[in-house]
C-alpha positions in Angstrom: 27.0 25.6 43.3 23.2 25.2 44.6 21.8 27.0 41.8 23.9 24.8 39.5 22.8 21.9 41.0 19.1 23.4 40.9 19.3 24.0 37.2 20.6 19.8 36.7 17.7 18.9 38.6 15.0 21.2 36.9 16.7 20.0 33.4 16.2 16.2 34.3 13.2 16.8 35.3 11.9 18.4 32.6 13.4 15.9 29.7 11.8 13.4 32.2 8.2 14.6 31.8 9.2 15.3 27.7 10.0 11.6 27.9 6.9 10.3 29.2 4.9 12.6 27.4 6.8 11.0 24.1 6.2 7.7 25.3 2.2 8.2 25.9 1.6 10.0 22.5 3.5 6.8 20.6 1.7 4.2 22.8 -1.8 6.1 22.7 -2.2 7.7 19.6 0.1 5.9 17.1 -2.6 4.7 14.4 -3.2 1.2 14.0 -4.8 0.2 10.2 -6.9 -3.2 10.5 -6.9 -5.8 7.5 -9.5 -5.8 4.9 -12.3 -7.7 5.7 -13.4 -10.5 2.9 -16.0 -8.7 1.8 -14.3 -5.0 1.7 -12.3 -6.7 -2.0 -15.3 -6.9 -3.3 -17.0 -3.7 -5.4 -20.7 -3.0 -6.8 -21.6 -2.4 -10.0 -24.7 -2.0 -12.5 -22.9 -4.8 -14.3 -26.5 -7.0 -15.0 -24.1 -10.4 -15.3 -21.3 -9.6 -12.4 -22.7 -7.0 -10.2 -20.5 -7.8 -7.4 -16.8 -7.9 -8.7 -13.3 -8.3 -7.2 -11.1 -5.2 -6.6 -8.2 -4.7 -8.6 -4.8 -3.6 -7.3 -2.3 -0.7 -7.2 0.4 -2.7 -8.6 -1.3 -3.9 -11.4 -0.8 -2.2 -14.7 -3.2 0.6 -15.5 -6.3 0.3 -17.4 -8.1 3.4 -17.2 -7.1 7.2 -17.5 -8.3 8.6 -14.1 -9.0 6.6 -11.0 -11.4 8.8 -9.0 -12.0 8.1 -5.6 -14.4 9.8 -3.2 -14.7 8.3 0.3 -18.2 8.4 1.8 -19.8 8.9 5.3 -23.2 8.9 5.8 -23.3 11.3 2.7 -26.8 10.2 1.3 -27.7 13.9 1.0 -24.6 15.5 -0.3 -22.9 12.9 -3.0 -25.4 13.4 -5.5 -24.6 16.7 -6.2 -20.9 15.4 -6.9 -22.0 12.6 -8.8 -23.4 15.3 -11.1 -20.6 17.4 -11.4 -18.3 14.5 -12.6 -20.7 13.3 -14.7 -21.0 16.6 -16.5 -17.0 16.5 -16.4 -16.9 13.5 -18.1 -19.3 13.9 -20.6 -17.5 16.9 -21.7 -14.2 15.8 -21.6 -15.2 12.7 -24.0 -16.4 15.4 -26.6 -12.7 16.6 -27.0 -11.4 12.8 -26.3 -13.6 10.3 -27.3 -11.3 7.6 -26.0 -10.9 9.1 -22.2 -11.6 6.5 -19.7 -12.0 6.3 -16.0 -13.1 5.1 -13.0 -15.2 6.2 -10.0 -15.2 4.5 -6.6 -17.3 5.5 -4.0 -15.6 4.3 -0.8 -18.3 3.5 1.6 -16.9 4.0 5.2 -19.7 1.9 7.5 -22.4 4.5 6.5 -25.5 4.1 8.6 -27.4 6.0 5.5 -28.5 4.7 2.1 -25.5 6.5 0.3 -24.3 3.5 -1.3 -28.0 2.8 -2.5 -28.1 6.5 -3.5 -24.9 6.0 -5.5 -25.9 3.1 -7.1 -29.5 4.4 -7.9 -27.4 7.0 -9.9 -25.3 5.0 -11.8 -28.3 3.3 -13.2 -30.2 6.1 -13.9 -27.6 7.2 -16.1 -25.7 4.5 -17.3 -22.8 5.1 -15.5 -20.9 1.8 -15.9 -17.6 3.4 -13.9 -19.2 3.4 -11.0 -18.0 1.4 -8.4 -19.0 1.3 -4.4 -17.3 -0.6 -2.1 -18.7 -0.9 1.5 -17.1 -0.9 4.4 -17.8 -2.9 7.5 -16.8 -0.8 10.1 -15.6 3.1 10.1 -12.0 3.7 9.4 -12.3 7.1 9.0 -11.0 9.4 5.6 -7.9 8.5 5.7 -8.1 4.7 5.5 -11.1 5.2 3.2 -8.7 7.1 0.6 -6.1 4.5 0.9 -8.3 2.3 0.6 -9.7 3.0 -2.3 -6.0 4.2 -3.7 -4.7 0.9 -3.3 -7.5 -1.0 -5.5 -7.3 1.7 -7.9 -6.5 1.3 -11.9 -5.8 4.4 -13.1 -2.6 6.2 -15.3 -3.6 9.3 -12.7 -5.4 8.6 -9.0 -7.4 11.6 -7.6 -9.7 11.9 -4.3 -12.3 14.5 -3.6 -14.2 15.0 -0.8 -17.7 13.5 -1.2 -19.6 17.2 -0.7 -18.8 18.6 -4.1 -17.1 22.1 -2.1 -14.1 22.0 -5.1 -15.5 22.3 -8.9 -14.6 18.8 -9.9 -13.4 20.8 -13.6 -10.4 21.7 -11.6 -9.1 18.9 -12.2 -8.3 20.0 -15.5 -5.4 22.2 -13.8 -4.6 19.7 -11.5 -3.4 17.0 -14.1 -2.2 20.0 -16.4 0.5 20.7 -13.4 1.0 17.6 -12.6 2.6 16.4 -16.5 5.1 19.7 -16.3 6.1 18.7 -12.7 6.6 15.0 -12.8 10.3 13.6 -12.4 10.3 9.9 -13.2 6.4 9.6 -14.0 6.1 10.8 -10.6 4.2 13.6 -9.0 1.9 14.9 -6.6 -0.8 18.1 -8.0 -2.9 19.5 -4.7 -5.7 21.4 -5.0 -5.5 24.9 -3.0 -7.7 27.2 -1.0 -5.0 29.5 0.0 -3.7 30.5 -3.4 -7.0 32.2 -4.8 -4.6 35.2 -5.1 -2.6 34.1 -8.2 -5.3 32.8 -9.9 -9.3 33.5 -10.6 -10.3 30.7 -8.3 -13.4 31.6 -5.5 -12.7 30.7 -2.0 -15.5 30.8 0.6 -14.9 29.5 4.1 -16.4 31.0 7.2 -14.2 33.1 9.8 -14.1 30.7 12.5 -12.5 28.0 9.6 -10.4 30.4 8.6 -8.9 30.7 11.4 -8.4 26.9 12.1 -6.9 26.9 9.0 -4.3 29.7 9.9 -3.2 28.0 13.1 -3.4 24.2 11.6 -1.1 25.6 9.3 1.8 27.0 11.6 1.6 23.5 13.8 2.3 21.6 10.7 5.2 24.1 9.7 6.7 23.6 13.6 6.0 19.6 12.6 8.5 19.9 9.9 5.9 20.0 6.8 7.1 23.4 5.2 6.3 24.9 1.3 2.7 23.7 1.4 -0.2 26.3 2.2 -3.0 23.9 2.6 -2.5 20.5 3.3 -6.1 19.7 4.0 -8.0 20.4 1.2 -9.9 16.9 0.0 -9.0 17.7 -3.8 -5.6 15.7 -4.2 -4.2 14.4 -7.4 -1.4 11.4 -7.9 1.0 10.1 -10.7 0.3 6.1 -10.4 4.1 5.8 -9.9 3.9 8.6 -6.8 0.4 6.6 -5.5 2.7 3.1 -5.5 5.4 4.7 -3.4 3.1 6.1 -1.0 -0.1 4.8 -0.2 1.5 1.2 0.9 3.7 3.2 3.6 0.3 5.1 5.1 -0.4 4.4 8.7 -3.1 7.2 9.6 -6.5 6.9 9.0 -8.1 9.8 10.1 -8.0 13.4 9.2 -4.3 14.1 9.3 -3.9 11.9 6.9 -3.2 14.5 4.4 -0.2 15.5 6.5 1.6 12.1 6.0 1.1 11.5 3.0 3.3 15.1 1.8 5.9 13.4 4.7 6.2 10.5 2.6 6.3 12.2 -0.7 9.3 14.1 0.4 11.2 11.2 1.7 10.6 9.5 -1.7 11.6 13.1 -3.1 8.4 13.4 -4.9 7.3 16.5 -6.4 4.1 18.5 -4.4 2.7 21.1 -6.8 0.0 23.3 -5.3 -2.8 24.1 -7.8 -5.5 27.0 -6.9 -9.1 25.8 -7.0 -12.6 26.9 -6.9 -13.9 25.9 -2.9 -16.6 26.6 -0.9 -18.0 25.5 2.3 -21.1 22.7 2.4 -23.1 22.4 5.3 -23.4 19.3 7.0 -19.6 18.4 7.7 -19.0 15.7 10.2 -16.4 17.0 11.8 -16.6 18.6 15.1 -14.5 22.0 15.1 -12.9 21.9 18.6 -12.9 17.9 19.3 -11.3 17.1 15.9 -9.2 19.7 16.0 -7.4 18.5 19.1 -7.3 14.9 18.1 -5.5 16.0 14.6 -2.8 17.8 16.9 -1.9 15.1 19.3 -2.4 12.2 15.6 0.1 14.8 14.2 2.5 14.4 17.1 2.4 11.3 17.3 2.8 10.7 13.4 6.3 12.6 13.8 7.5 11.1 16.5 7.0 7.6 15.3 9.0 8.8 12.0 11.6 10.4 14.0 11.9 7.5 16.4 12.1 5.2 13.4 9.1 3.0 14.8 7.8 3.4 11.0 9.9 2.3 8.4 9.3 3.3 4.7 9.9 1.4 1.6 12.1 2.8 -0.3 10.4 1.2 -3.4 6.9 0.4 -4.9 5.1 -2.4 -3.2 1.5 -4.2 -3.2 
């Protein structure tokens, strides 16, 4: 009877401490996405009449082929070499379909650095009408930069990519191949890959240690209830406009793991994920810090779940502004 008696104790105890722990995830790490400020609907451009011009919107009709967004930290150094790679995408794509149009927003995210100077400086060197920048006033972080930058977006097909140029932007080619066999209802979701390098001829090159990360990221999200995706973090990520519309309103993180909810909400809207094998490789000069952001995406993880499971966060079950 004692040990019985132990064992009711030990039990409430436990789903005690499992209560409080709950309760200090959701009340300390639940994500909390400020408004736009004034200025932050506003965009740059090399337009010599209107050079600063009003965002559009995500439920807006779309006027352009390809919305590409690319959100920016203190990436004076690296974007360049991006901005030339999409450049030399679009320029070839135009020989084959003179008509292909698009859009490139560089989401400034409270840089300390000249990148929106160095993207700009670009854009006028070469012309590059598309270009829009949009500065931030203060950090939100990747996530919020994406969404963002999503959610002003004009494009048939929406796309971010990391601002280092570590996937060959040409892989977008496969992305947006995938995505037109996968899509139900005009909507789909095509994600770029390091993990599937086997099925393919793609190049992968990551260093042990990230590897690693990888490996055991991986199998936390999987426990977390995100399973049939083998990398949810790679910054190459591609989006029907009808997928974007249903998911990028619902979005509450704004950091890293941002990635990770936005597959949770394509699967509650029952959008398809395709994985799509790219070309990767690491770039020196990340800002994120291997052991410190790795623990914050565990416990933002946590607490994006629980706040799901709790029902603190209600989706829309339909397209909204």
């Amino acid at each position: 009877m004692l040990t019985v008696e132990i064992l009711v104790s030990a039990a409430l105890g436990l789903a005690t401490v499992l209560a409080v722990c709950t309760g200090l995830v959701v009340r300390f790490k639940s994500p909390q996405p400020r408004q736009r400020e004034e200025s932050e609907n506003y965009f740059l451009c090399i337009d010599e009449k209107h050079e600063r011009q009003r965002l559009g919107s995500l439920s807006d009709e779309p006027t352009v082929d390809l919305s590409i967004i690319v959100p920016a930290y203190n990436e004076e150094e690296r974007l360049p070499v991006l901005l030339k790679d999409i450049r030399e995408y679009v320029t070839a794509r135009r020989q084959g379909e003179p008509k292909f149009s698009y859009e490139l927003i560089i989401m400034d995210d409270g840089s300390r650095d000249k990148t929106v100077d160095v993207a700009m400086d670009f854009a006028r060197t070469h012309k590059m009408r598309e270009l829009k920048a949009v500065r931030h006033v203060i950090n939100r972080g990747k996530g919020g930069a994406v969404t963002q930058g999503i959610m002003c977006s004009l494009g048939r097909y929406i796309m971010f990519c990391d601002a280092d140029g570590a996937t060959r932007f040409s892989d977008i080619d496969a992305l947006l191949a995938q995505a037109k066999k996968s899509a139900i209802e005009g909507r789909v979701v095509a994600i770029g890959s390091r993990n599937n390098q086997a099925l393919s001829d793609t190049v992968v090159e990551r260093s042990h240690v990230r590897a690693f990360l990888q490996w055991g990221f991986h199998t936390y999200v999987t426990i977390l209830g995100v399973r049939g995706v083998r990398d949810t973090q790679c910054g190459f990520k591609l989006f029907s406009r009808e997928a974007a519309r249903r998911i990028f309103p619902n979005m509450h993180v704004e950091r890293f793991i941002f990635d990770v909810e936005i597959l949770l909400l394509a699967r509650y809207h029952h959008i398809p994920v395709v994985e799509v094998p790219v070309n990767w490789h690491e770039v020196a000069g990340s800002k994120m810090s291997i052991v410190r952001d790795s623990i914050q995406m565990a416990l933002d993880l946590l607490a994006v779940r629980l706040n799901y499971m709790l029902g603190n966060w209600k989706v829309s079950q339909t397209a909204k502004d």
